[in-house]
ROTOR-60475 format. One record per residue: x, y, z of N, C-alpha, C in turn; residue in one letter. Coordinates in steps of 0.02 Angstrom, whole numbers, padded with zeros to 5 digits, always signed. Example, Ala and Ser with C-alpha at 12.3 -4.5 7.8 and 13.67 -1.06 7.14 Angstrom:
2
+00660-00284+00390+00615-00225+00390+00660-00165+00390A/+00642-00112+00354+00684-00053+00357+00645+00002+00394S/
//
This chain:
76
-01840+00035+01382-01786-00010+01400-01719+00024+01387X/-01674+00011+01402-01619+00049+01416-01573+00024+01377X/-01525+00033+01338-01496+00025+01263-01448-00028+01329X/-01415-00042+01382-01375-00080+01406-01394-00154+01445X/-01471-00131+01469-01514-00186+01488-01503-00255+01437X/-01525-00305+01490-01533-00372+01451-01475-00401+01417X/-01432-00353+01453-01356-00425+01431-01316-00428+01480X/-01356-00458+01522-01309-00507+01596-01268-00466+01644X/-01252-00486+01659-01171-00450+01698-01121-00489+01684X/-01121-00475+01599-01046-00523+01586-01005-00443+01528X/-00961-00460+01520-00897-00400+01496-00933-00411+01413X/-00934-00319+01395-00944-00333+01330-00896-00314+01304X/-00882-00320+01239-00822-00319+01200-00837-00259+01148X/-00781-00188+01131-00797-00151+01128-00754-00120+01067X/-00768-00082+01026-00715-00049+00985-00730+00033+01003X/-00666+00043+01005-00650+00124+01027-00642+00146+00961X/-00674+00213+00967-00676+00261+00909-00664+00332+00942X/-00637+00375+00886-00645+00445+00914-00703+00470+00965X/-00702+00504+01024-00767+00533+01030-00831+00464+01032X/-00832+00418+01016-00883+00346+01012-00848+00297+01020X/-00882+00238+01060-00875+00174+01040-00939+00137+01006X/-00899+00081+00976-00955+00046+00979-00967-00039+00981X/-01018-00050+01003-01031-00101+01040-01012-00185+00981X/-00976-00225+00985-00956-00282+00966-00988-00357+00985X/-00981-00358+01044-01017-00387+01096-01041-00391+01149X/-01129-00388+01154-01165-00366+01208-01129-00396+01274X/-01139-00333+01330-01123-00345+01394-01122-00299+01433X/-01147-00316+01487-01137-00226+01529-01097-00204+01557X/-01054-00222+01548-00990-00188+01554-00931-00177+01542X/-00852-00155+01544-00782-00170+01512-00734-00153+01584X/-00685-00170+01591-00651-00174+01633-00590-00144+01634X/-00575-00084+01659-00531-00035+01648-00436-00094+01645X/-00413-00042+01620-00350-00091+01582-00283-00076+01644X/-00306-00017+01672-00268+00003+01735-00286-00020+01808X/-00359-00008+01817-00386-00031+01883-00406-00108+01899X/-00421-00137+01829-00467-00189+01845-00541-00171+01854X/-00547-00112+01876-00614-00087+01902-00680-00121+01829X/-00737-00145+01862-00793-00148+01813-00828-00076+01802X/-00816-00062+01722-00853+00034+01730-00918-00001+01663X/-00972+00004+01688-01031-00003+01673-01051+00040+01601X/-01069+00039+01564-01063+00050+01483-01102+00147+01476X/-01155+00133+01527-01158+00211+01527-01137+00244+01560X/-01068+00228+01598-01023+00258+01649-00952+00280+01599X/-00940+00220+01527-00874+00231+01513-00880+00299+01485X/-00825+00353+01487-00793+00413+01463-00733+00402+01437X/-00686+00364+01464-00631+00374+01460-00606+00319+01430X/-00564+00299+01368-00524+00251+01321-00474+00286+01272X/-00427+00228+01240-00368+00242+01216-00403+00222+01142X/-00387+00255+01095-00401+00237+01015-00345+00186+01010X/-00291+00227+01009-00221+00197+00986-00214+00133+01032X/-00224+00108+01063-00241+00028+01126-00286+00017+01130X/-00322+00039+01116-00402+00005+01112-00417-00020+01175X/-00418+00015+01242-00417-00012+01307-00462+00064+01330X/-00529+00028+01374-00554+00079+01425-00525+00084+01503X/-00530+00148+01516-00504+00169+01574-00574+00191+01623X/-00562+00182+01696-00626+00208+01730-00624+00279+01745X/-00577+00321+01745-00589+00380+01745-00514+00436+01720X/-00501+00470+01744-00472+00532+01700-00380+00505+01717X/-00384+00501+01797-00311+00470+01818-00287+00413+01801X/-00340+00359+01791-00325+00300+01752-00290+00316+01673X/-00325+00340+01642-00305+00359+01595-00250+00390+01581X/-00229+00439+01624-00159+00471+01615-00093+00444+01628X/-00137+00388+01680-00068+00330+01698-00056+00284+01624X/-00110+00260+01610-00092+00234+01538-00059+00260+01504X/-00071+00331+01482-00010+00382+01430+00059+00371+01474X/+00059+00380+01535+00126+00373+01544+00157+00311+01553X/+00134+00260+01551+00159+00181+01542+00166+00170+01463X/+00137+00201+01432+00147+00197+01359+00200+00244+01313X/+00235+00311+01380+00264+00334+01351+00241+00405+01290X/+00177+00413+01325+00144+00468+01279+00141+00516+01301X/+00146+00544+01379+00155+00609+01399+00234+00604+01391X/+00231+00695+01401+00345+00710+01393+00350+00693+01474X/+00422+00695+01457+00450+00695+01524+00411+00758+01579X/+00422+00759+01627+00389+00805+01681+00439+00804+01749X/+00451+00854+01754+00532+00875+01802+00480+00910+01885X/+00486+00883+01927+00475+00933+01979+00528+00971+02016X/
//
């Protein structure tokens, strides 16, 4: 059985850790904080420690640093 099986298709609730999360409340899935997108629990890679928010992939994520003010400025 598969460590994500058998809890619905409802949002689980999640704590971000370095390198890990871990699971709070069963659900198969979390919902990126940029897209809305549903990213399925053995799909997530990508989250903020410091916001405690998952992202669905690498560009999501970098938009977050820069709405938060965490990348420097960047001049083209």
């Amino acid at each position: 059985m598969n460590l994500f099986e058998g809890h619905g298709n409802r949002e689980a609730k999640i704590r971000y850790l370095d390198g890990d999360f871990q699971i709070v409340s069963p659900g198969s899935y979390v919902v990126c904080a940029i897209t809305g997108k549903h990213i399925p629990l053995d799909e997530l890679r990508y989250w903020s420690v410091a916001r405690q928010e998952p992202y669905a992939d690498v560009i999501s994520a970098i938009e977050a640093d820069k709405r938060a003010g965490v990348l420097p400025n960047q001049r083209r």
